[in-house]
N, C-alpha and C positions, 0 to 999 in steps of 0.2 A: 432311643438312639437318635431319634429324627430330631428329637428336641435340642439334644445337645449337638449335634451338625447345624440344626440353623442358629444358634449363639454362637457359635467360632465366627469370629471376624474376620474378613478376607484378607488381611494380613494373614491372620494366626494359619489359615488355608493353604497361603502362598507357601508360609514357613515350612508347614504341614506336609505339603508336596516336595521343595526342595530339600528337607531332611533324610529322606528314606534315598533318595539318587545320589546324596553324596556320601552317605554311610554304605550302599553299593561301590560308589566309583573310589571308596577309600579300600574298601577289601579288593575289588577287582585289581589297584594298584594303577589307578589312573589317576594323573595329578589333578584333578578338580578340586576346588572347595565353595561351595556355597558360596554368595555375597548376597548380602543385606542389601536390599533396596535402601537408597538414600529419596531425603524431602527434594524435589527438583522443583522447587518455586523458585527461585531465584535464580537456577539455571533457565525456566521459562522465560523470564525476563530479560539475559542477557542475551538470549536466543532472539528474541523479537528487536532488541535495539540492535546486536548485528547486521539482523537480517531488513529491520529498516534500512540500515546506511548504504547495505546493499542494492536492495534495493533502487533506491533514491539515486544512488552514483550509476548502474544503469541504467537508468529509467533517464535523466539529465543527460547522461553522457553522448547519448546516439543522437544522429545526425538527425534522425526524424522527429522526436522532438524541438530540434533547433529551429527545424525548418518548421513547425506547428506554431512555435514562440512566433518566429519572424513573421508566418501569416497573421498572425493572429496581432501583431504590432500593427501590421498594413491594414489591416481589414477594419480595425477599431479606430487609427488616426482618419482615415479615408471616411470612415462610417460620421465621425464629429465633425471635418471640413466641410465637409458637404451638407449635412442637417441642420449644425446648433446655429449656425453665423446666421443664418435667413428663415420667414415665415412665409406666410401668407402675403402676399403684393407688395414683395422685397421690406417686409419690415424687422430689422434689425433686432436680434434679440443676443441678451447678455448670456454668458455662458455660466448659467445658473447649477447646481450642484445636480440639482432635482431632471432635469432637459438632459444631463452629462448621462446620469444613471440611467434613466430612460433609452435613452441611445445607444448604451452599453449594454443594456439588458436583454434586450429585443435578439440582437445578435450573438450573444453570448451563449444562451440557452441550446441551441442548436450546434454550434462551434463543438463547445465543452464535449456535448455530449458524442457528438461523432471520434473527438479527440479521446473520449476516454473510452469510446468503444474498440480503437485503435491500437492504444496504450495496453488494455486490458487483454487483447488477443498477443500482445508483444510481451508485457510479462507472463502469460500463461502457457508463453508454448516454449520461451526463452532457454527453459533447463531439457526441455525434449531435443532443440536442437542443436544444443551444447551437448547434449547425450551424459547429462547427470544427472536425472531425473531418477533413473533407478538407486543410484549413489544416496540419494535425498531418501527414495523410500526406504532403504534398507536401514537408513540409521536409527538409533533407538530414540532421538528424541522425540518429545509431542510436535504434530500437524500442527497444531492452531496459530502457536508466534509465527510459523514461517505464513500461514495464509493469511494474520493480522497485517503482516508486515509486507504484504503484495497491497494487501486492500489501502494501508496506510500511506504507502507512496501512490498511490491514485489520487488519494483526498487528500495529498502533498500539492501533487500538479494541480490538482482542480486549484487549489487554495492560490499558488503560483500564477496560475492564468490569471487570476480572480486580481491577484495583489499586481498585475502586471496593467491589469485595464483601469484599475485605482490610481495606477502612478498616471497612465495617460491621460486620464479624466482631471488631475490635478494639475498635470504640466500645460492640458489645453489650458485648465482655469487663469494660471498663471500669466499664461502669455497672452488671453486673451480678457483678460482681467474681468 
């Protein structure tokens, strides 16, 4: 008997379980009927690109990342005026791609990370005090799209910040030839 228990495949198990409770709730005269699990791969995926865009729109939308953007525009323009123009005994230096990164990096690293320590406490607690968190856990879909798609619009913004100190680094080069 052990033998054949461990070959039933946990489908066949599942099946195995819900047969005998709706051949009861069929004689007891209670409208139940079985349902067949269906494949949810492609409902996983449309769950994570929702739940990105959600994400993303508010994550973008709130004032406090605008105001992270805006520091972070000041703090990086400010950081290349002041550094790339001048060296050592006022000697003029060209605003080289290599001296732009450099200047960008230094400060960057610490920025980011405070920002997305920020970020990360703002999407994680976002649905507790919307008070839908319970709503989220009750439903039957999978956890994972919805926490791929929290971690995704993080390394949305980081990428954002990133593509934002790129443009400044090019517009210095630009103007500053």
């Amino acid at each position: 008997i052990l033998a054949l228990v461990a070959r039933v495949a946990p489908r066949d198990r599942r099946r195995a379980a819900l047969a005998p409770a709706a051949t009861d709730a069929g004689r007891s005269g209670a409208p139940y009927a079985a349902v067949p699990v269906a494949d949810a791969r492609g409902a996983s995926w449309g769950l994570f690109r929702a739940a990105l865009g959600l994400e993303l729109k508010s994550l973008l939308g709130t004032w406090s990342f605008a105001v992270l953007a805006l520091l972070w525009v000041m703090f990086i323009g400010i950081e290349l005026v002041s550094d790339i123009g001048r060296d050592e005994y006022g000697t003029r230096l060209l605003a080289a791609t290599m001296l732009i990164l450099r200047r960008i990096r230094e400060p960057l690293v610490p920025f980011v990370m405070a920002s997305l320590v920020y970020l990360a406490a703002e999407v994680a607690w976002r649905e507790r005090v919307t008070r839908v968190a319970d709503l989220i856990d009750a439903t039957a879909g999978r956890r994972a799209p919805l926490i791929l798609a929290k971690f995704g619009a993080l390394v949305s913004v980081i990428g954002l910040l990133i593509g934002v100190s790129v443009a400044i680094g090019v517009g210095y080069q630009l103007l500053h030839g």
